[in-house]
C-alpha positions, -999 to +999 in steps of 0.1 A: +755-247+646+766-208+646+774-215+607+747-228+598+724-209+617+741-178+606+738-188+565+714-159+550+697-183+522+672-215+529+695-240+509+715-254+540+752-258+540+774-287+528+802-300+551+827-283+522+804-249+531+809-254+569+850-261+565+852-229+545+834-208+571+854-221+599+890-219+579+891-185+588+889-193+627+898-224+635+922-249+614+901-283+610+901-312+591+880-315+568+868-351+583+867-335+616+839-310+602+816-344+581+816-358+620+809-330+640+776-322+612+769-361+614+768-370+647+746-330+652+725-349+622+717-381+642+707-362+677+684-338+658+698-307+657+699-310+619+683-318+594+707-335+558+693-347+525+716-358+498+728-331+473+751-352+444+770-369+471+771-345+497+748-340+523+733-304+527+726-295+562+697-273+578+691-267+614+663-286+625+651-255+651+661-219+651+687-207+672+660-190+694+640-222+692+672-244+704+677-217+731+641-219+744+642-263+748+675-256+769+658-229+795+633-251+792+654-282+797+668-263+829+633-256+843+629-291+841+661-299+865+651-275+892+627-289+921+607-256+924+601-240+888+584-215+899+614-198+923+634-205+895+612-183+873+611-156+901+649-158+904+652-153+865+628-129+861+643-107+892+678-110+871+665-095+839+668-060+824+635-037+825+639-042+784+629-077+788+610-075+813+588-056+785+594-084+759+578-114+788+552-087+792+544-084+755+546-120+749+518-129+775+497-105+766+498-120+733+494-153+747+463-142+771+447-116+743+451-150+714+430-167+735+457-197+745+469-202+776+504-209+781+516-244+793+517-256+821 
C-alpha cells in the first residue's frame, strides 16, 4: 500500500511498478508481489483495470482515509466509546489537540453535525 500510496501521479501502478519499488528493500518475487496486489484488490483496498495485460492498481481510499476506518474500526470494538475517546484525546499533543479543535469547528460552523 506504502507504494502505491506514495506514487506522485494519478495513473496507479502496475505489479512490474510495485516489484521495482520494493527491489531496493526487500528481494520478492515477482509472483509474490501479483498476489499480495490481488488479494489487496479483492478486499477493497484497491482499485485495478486492465492496462494491455497488466492490471494498473490505485488505492481505493487515501492513506488518511484507510487510517480513519481503522480508529474507527477500534472505536467500534471498545464497550464505552466515549472513555475511549477521553483516553485518546488525554494522550495527544497540544498540536492536535488544535487540529480536533479546527476540524469541529468546521464541522459545527458547516452546518453538519458529526456522526453519531
Amino acid at each position: 500500500m506504502e507504494v502505491i500510496w506514495a506514487r506522485e501521479d494519478a495513473s496507479g501502478a502496475t505489479a512490474r511498478d510495485v516489484s521495482r519499488a520494493l527491489s531496493a528493500d526487500r528481494d520478492l518475487a515477482h509472483t509474490t508481489v501479483m498476489t499480495v496486489l490481488d488479494r489487496l484488490a479483492k478486499k477493497g483496498f484497491l482499485r485495478r483495470e486492465r492496462d494491455g495485460r497488466a492490471w494498473r492498481y490505485r488505492p481505493a481510499a487515501s492513506r488518511e482515509g484507510y487510517v480513519a476506518e481503522l480508529m474507527l474500526g477500534a472505536l467500534n470494538e471498545t464497550g464505552d466509546r466515549d472513555a475511549a475517546l477521553a483516553h485518546f484525546v488525554r494522550s495527544v499533543s497540544s498540536d492536535e489537540i488544535d487540529v480536533l479543535r479546527q476540524a469541529l469547528d468546521g464541522l459545527t460552523s458547516s452546518g453538519k453535525e458529526p456522526p453519531s
